[in-house]
N, C-alpha and C positions, 0 to 999 in steps of 0.2 A: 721776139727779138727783131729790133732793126735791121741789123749785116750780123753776118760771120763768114772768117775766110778761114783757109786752110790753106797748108800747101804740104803735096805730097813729093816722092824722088825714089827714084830707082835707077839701081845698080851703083850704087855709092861703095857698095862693100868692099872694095879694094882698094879706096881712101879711106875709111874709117876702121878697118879691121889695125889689131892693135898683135895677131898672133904672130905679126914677121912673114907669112906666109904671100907669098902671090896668088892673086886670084884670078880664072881664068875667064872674067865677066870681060865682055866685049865692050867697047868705048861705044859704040852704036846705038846701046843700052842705056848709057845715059842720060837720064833727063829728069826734069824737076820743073812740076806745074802749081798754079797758087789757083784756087779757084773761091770766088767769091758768093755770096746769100746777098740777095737784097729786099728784105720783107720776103723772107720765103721764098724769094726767083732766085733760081739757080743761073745766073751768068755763064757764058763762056768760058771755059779754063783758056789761063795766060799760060803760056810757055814758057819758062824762066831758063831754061837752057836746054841743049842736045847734045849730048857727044862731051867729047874731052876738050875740045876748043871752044865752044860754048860755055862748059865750065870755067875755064882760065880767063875767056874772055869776061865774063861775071863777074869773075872773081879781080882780076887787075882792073875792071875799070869803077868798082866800089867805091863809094866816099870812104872818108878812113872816121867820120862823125856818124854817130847810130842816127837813124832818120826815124822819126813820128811817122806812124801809119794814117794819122789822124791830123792833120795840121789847120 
């Protein structure tokens, strides 16, 4: 394989949980990394966010058009 990426995220579960329930995960917990392959070289993981303002910050400054990973 040329690339492959991933991205992984923890402590979402108190935005994705659908029981109504509150959950008692710490906003400090949050974060979501993308880590890339390049011919088999493992890159640096990027840090895509930390925390609950990191998220919103992500999240309000998003294009509102799907973006090509490959352009």
């Amino acid at each position: 394989r040329f690339s492959k990426f991933g991205v992984s995220a923890s402590g979402l579960e108190a935005y994705v949980s659908d029981d109504g329930k509150a959950s008692d995960t710490e906003d400090e917990n949050l974060q979501a990394e993308l880590r890339i392959s390049l011919l088999n070289m493992q890159l640096r993981p990027v840090v895509l966010f930390n925390g609950v303002t990191g998220l919103m910050s992500a999240v309000w400054s998003a294009p509102s058009e799907l973006t090509s990973a490959f352009k």
